[in-house]
C-alpha positions as CSV (number, residue, x, y, z in Angstrom):
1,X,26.7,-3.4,40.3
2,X,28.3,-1.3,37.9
3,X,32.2,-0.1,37.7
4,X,33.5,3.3,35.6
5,X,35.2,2.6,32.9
6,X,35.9,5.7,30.6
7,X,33.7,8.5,28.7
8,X,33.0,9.5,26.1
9,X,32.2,12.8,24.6
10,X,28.9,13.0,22.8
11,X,28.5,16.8,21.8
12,X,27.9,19.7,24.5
13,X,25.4,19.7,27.1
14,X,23.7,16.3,26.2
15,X,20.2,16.4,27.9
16,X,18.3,13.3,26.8
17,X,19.7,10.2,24.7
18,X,18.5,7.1,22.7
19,X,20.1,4.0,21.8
20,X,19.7,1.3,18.8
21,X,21.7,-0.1,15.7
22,X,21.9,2.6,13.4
23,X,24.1,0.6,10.8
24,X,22.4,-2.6,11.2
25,X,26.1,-3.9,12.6
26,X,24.7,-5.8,15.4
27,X,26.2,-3.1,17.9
28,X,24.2,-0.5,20.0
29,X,24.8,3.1,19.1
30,X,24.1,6.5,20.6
31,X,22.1,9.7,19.6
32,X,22.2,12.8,22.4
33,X,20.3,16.2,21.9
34,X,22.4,18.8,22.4
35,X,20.5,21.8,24.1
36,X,23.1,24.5,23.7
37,X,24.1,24.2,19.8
38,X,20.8,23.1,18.1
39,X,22.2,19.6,17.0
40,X,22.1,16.2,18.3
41,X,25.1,13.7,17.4
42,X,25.9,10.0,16.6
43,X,27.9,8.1,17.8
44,X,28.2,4.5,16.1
45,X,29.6,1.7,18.8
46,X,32.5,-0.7,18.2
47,X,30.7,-3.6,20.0
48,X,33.4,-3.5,23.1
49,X,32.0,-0.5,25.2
50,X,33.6,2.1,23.0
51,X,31.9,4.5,20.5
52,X,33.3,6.0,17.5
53,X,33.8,10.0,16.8
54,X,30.5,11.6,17.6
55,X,28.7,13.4,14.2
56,X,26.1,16.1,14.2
57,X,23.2,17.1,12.6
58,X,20.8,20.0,13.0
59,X,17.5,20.2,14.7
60,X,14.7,23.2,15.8
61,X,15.7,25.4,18.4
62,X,16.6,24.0,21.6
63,X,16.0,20.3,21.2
64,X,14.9,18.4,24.3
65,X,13.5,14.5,23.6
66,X,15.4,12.5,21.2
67,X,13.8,9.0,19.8
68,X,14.9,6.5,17.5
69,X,11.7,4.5,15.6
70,X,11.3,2.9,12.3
71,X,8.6,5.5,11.2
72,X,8.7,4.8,7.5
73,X,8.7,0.9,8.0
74,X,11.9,0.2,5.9
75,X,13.1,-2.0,8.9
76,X,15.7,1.2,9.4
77,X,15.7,3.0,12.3
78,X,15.2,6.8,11.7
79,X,15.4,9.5,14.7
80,X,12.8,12.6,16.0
81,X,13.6,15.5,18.3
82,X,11.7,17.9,20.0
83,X,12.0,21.1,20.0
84,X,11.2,22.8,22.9
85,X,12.0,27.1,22.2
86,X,10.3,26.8,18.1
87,X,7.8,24.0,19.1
88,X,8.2,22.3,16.5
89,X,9.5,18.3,15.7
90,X,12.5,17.2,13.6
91,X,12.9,14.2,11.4
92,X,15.3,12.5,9.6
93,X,15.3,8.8,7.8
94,X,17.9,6.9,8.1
95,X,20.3,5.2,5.5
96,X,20.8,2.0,7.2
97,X,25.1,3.2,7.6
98,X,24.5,5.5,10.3
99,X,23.8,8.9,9.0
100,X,20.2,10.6,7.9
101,X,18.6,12.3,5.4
102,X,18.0,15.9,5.5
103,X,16.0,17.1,8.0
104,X,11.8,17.5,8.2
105,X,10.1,19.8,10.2
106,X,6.5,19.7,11.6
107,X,4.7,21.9,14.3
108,X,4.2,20.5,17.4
109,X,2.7,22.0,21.0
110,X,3.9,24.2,23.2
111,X,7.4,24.0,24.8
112,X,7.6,20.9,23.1
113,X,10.0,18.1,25.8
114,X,9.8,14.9,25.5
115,X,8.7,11.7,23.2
116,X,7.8,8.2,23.1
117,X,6.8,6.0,19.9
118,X,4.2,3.3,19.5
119,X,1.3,2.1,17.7
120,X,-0.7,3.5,19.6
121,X,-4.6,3.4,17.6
122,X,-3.8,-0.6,16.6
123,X,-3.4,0.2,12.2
124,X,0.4,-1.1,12.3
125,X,2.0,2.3,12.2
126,X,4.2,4.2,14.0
127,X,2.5,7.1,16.6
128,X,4.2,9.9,18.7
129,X,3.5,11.1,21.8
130,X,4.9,13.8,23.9
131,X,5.0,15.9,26.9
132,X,4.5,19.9,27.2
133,X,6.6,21.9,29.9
134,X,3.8,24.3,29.7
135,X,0.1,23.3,31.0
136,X,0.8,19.8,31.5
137,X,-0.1,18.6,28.2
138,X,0.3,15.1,26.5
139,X,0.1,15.1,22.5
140,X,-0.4,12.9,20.5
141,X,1.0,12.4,16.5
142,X,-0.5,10.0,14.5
143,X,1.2,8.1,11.8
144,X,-1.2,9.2,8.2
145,X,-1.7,5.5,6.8
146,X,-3.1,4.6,3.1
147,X,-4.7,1.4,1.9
148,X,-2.5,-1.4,1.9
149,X,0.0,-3.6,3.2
150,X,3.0,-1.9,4.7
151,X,6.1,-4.2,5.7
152,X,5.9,-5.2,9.7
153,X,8.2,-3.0,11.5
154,X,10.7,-4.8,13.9
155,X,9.5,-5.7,17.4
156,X,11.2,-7.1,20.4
157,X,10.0,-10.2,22.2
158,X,12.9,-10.1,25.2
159,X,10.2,-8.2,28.0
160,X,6.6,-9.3,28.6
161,X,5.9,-5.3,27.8
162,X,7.3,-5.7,24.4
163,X,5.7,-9.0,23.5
164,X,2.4,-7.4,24.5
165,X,2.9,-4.5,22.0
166,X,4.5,-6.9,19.8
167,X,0.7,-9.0,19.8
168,X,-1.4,-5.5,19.4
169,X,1.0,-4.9,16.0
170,X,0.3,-8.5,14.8
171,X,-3.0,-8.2,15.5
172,X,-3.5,-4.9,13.4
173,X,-1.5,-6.2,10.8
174,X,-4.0,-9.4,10.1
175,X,-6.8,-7.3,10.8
176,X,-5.3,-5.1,7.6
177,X,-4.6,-8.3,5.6
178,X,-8.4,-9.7,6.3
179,X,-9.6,-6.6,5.1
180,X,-7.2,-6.2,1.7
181,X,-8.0,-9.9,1.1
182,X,-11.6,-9.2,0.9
183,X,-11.2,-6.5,-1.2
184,X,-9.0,-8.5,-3.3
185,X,-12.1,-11.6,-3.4
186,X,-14.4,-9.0,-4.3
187,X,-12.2,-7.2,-7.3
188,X,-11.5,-11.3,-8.2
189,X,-15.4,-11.6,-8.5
190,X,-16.3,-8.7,-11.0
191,X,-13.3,-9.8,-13.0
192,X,-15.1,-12.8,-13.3
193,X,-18.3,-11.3,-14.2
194,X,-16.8,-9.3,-16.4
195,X,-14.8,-11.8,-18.3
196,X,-17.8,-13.8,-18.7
197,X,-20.0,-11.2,-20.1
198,X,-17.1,-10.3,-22.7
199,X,-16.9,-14.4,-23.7
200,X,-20.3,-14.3,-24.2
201,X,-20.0,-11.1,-26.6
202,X,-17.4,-12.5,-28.2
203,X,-19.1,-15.8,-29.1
204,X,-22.3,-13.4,-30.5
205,X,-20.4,-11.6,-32.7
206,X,-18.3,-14.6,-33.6
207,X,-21.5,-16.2,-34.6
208,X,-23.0,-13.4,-36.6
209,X,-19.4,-12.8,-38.6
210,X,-20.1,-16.3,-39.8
211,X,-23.7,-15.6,-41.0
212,X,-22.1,-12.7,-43.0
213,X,-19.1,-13.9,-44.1
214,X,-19.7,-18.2,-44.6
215,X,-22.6,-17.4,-46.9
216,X,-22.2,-18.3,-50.6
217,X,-24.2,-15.9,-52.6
218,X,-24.2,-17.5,-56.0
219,X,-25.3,-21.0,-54.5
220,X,-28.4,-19.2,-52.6
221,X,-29.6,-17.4,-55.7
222,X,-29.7,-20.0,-57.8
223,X,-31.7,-22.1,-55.3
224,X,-34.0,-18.7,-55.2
225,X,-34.2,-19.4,-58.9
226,X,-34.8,-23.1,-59.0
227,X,-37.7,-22.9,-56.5
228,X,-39.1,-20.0,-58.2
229,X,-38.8,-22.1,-61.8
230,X,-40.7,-24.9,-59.9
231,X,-43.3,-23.1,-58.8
232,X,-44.3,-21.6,-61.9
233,X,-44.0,-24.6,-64.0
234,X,-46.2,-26.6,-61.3
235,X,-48.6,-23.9,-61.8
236,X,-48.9,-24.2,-65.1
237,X,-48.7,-27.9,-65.2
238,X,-52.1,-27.7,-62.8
239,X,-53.7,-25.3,-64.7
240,X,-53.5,-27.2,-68.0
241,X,-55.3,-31.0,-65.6
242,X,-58.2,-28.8,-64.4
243,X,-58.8,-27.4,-68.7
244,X,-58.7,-31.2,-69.8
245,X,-61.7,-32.3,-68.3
246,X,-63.7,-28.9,-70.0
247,X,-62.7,-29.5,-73.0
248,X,-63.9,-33.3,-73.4
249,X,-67.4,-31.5,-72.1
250,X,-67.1,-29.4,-74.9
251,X,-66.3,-31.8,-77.7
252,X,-69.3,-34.2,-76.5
253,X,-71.9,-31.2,-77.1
């Protein structure tokens, strides 16, 4: 059972709200749309029930669903309306103290109402979804990913729900790290080929550097020189044996 306690105000006309630690104080706070003046505020909670002064911040015309998600994966909560008159969707990050950056604007669906967040195509990002007053429509936003690790956004393990959607994030995530660690093995592998082709180069040019620089050229011409001196005098040294025997031939005539 529940008992009144007191109230507290939280802009005008507060049509849908969202709750979650904006400051990272351990304390819930509250965001509210506010229909009639194009805002929503923040209120940051003192922990005992009570809320501090509400803030605003501006949205699209006539915002309807509010939602508080970690959409950028800093492990801050950051908060989406939507926009029902201007169909269109309003971020802002958060800082992590309880205010937001300036706000960023995408086109959404017709009489844009109401949103939900969840990972909802398994690649560890955030997705939207959300509801159309006219035709009855569902729409679905997803999160634009790149290659890469991103850090794992927080999850809850307190309902069976949660831990189930908790297990689908997990499981994308080391699907992701699988994949980049493959990638990583096969980059690891051409390095290696790479580097082994370059040692190889390195040891041919090492190699002939030292055929053009160890030589001594004085030493190996006069070597040349010897060996050519020792032909020609071994030529001439046989050339004089084989006239020996032609001359005793002679002198015996």
């Amino acid at each position: 059972t529940f008992a009144h306690s007191d109230s507290t105000s939280i802009g005008l006309l507060p049509l849908f709200m969202a709750t979650g630690d904006l400051n990272n104080d351990g304390n819930l706070d509250v965001v509210a749309s506010s229909q009639p003046t194009d805002t929503f505020t923040v209120s940051l909670g003192n922990g005992d029930g009570t809320f501090t002064a509400s803030t605003s911040y501006a949205t699209g015309v006539d915002p309807y669903g509010i939602l508080l998600a970690d959409f950028n994966s800093d492990g801050i909560l950051d908060v989406t309306t939507a926009n029902r008159t201007d169909d269109t969707l309003s971020f802002r990050l958060g800082r992590g103290d309880g205010t937001f950056d300036s706000e960023q604007v995408i086109t959404a669906y017709n009489q844009a109402f109401d949103l939900t967040a969840g990972d909802f195509n398994g690649d560890g990002a955030i997705d939207l979804f959300g509801t159309s007053r006219n035709g009855g429509l569902i729409n679905k936003f997803i999160s634009r990913t790149s290659d890469g690790i991103a850090p794992i956004a927080d999850f809850s393990l307190e309902t069976m729900a949660e831990a189930r959607e908790a297990v689908v994030m997990l499981q994308g995530k080391h699907e992701l790290l699988l994949k980049q660690r493959g990638e990583i093995g096969a980059s690891q592998a051409r390095l290696d080929i790479a580097r082994s082709v370059l040692q190889s180069q390195t040891q041919l040019f090492l190699s002939a550097e030292s055929q053009i620089r160890d030589i001594d050229v004085a030493l190996e011409t006069s070597l040349l020189v010897r060996e050519q001196i020792l032909q020609r005098t071994a030529a001439q040294v046989l050339s004089y044996v084989n006239l020996q025997p032609q001359l005793v031939i002679e002198l015996l005539r």
